[in-house]
C-alpha positions as CSV (number, residue, x, y, z in Angstrom):
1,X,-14.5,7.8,27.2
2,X,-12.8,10.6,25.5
3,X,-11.8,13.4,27.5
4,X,-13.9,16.5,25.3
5,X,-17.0,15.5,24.1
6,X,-19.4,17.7,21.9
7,X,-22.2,17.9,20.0
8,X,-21.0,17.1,16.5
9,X,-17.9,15.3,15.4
10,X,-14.5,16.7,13.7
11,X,-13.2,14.6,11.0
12,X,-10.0,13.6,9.6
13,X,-8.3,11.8,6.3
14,X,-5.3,9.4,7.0
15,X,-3.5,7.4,4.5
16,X,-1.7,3.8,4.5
17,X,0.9,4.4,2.3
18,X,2.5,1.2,1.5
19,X,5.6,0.3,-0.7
20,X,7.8,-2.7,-1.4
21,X,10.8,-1.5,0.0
22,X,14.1,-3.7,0.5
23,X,12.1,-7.0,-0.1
24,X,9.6,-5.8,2.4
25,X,6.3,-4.1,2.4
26,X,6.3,-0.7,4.1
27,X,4.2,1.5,5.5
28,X,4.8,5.6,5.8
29,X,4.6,6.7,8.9
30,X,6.0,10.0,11.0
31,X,6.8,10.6,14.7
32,X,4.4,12.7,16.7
33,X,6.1,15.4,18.7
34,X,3.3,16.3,21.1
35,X,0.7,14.5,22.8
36,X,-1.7,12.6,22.9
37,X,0.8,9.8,21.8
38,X,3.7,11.9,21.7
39,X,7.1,9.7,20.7
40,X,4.7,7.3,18.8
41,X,4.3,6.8,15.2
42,X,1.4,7.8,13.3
43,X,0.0,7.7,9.9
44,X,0.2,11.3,7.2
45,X,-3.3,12.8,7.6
46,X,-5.3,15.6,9.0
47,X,-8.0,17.4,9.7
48,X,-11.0,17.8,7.1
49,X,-11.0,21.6,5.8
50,X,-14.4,23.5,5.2
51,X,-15.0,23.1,1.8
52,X,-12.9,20.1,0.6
53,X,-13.7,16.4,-0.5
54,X,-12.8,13.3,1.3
55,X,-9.8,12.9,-1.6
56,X,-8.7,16.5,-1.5
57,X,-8.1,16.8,2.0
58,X,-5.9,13.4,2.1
59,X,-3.7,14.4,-0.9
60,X,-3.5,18.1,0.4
61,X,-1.7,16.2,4.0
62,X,-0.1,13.6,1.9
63,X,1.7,16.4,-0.3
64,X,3.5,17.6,3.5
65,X,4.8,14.1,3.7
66,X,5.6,12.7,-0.1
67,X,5.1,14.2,-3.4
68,X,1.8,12.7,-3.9
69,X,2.9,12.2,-8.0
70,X,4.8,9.5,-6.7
71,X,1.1,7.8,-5.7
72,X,0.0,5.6,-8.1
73,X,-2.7,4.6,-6.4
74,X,-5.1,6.1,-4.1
75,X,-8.9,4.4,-3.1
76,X,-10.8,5.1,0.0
77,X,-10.3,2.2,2.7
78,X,-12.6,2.6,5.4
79,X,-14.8,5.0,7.7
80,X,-14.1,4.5,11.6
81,X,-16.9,6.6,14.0
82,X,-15.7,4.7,17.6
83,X,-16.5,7.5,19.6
84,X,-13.3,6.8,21.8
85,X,-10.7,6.6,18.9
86,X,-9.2,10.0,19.9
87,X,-8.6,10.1,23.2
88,X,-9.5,14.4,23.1
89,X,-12.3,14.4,21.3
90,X,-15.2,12.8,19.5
91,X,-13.6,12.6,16.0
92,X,-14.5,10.6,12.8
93,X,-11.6,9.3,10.6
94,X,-12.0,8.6,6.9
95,X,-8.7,6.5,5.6
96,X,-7.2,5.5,2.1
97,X,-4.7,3.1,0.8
98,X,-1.8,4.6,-1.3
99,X,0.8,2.6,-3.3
100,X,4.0,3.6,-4.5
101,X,5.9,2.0,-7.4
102,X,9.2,0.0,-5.7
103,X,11.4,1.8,-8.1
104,X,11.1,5.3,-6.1
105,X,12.7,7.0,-3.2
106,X,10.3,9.5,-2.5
107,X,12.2,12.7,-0.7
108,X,10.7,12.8,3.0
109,X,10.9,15.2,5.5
110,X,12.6,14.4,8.9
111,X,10.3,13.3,11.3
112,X,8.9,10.6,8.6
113,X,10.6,7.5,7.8
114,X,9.1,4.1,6.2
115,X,8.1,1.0,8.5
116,X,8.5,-2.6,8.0
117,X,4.1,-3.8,8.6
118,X,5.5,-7.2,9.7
119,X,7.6,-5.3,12.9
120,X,5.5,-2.1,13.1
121,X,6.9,0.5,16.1
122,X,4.8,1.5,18.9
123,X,2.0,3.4,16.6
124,X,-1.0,6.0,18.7
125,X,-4.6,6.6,18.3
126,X,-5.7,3.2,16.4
127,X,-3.2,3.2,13.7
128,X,-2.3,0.0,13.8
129,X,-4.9,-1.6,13.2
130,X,-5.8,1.1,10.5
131,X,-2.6,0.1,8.6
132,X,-3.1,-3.6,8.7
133,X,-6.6,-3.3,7.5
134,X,-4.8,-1.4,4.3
135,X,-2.7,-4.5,4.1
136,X,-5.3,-6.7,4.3
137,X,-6.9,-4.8,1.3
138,X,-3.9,-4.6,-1.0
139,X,-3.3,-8.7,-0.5
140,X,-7.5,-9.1,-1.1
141,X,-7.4,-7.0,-4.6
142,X,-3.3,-8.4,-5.6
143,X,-5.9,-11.8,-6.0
144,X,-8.8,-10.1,-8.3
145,X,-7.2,-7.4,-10.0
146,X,-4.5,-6.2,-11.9
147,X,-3.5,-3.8,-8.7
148,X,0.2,-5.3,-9.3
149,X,0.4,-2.4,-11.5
150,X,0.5,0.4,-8.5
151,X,3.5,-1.8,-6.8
152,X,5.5,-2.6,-9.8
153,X,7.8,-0.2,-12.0
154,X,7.3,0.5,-15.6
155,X,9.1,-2.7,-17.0
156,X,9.7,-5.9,-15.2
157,X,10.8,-9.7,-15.2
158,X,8.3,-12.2,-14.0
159,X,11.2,-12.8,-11.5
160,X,11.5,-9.3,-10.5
161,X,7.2,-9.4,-10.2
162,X,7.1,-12.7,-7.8
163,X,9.0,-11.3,-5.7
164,X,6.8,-8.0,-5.4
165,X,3.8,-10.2,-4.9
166,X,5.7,-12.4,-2.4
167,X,6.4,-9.4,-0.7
168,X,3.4,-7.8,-0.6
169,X,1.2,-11.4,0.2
170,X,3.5,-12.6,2.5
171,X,4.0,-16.0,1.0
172,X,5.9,-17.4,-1.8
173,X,4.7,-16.9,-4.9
174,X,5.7,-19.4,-8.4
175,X,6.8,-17.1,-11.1
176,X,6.1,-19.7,-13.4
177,X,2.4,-19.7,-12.3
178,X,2.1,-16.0,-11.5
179,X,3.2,-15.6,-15.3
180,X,0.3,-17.7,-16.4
181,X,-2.0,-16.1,-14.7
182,X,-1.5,-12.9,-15.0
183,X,-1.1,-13.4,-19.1
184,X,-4.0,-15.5,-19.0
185,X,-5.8,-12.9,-17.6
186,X,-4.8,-10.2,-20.1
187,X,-2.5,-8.3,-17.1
188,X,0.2,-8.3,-18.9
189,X,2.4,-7.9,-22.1
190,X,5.6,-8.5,-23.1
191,X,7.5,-5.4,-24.1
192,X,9.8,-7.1,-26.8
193,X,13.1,-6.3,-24.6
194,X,15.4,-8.1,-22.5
195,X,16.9,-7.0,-19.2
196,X,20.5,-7.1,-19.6
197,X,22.6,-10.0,-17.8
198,X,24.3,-8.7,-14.4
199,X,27.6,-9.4,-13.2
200,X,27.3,-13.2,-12.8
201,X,25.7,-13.4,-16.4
202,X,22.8,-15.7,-17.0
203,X,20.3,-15.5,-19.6
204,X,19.0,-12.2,-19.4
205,X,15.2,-12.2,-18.8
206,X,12.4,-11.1,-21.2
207,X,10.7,-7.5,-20.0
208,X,7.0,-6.9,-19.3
209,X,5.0,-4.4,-18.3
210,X,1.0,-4.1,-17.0
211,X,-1.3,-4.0,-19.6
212,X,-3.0,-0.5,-18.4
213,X,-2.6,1.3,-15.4
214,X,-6.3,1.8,-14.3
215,X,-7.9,-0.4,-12.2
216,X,-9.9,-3.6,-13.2
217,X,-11.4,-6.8,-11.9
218,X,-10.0,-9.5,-13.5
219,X,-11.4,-12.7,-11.7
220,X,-13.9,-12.0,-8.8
221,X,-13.4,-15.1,-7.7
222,X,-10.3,-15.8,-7.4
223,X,-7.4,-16.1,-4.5
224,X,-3.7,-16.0,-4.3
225,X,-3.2,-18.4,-1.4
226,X,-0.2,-19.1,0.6
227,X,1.9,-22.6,-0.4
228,X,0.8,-25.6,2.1
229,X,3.3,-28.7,2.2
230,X,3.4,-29.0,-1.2
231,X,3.2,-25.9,-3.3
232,X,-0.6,-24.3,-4.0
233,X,-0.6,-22.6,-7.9
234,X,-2.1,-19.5,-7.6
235,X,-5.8,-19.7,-8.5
């Protein structure tokens, strides 16, 4: 049981920040300098202030770690009331999932760094789980929404994309399907534009970009599963 117990609980906002970084999805994470869990890594969040909303309160600890502009997503995730999350007191935590375009560096500060999720570092309280669960959510909505939108930078090749959603689903991904779908599915458009042919030349590939930034369901039903021996299309 947790060491201070009271009457009523306090409660705090924490954020999965996750990015495609390097190939990789990554999760933003700082180093706690004092205990409980000192040394270990934790996700940006804080305590709930008299007087603000869920939201506020997690940009307002978000801003001391990234400049939340850089967000350009933000949705609640979950509620977790285990009375022995903290090991100090009785604490409520209320967390969100935040995405950031791969074409950013956001400017941290020195005790936060970004984290592979696949080889996550010794994290405290019950972070880890709390950031796969944001993973989790992110792969669950890349299936039946246009969420690709909060991952990808303005303009794009399908190539460029598939590799985003590989990334971020953990399995390959066919451009060539991906493209269907997602213009089947009025996701995208084509800008008219061409990104130029690097060093080795090639044909340079035709630019697209999200159809709107705001979310939307675009098939409830559907599911962006992982290749089995022969290659699944996504659905």
């Amino acid at each position: 049981m947790s060491e201070v117990t009271s009457a009523h609980p306090t409660h705090v906002t924490l954020a999965v920040v996750l990015q495609v970084r390097r190939g990789e999805l990554q999760v933003l994470l700082w180093q706690r300098a004092r205990e409980p869990f000192r040394g270990a890594w934790a996700l940006p969040g804080g305590y709930l202030s008299a007087g603000e909303t869920l939201e506020q309160s997690i940009r307002a600890h978000l801003a001391a770690k990234v400049d939340v502009r850089e967000l350009s997503h933000l949705e609640q995730l979950e509620t977790l009331s285990d009375p022995d999350r903290s090991p100090k007191e009785w604490q409520l935590a209320t967390t969100y999932l935040g995405l950031v375009p791969s074409d950013l560096d956001p400017e941290l500060p020195g005790d936060t760094d970004w984290q592979p999720v696949d080889d996550l570092p010794r994290l405290g309280f019950d972070h880890g789980s709390i950031v796969l669960a944001g993973r989790e959510r992110l792969r669950a909505k890349l299936s039946y929404t246009n969420l690709g939108f909060a991952l990808a930078p303005a303009e794009f090749t399908i190539s460029e994309l598939r590799d985003l959603y590989a990334a971020a689903l953990g399995h390959d991904v066919s451009a060539t399907n991906l493209q269907r779908v997602l213009l089947r599915r009025d996701v995208l458009e084509q800008t008219g534009r061409r990104r130029a042919s690097g060093p080795s030349g090639g044909r340079p590939g035709s630019l697209f970009r999200f159809r709107t930034s705001e979310l939307e369901i675009t098939d409830q039903f559907a599911v962006l599963r992982p290749p089995g021996p022969a290659r699944v299309p996504v659905a």
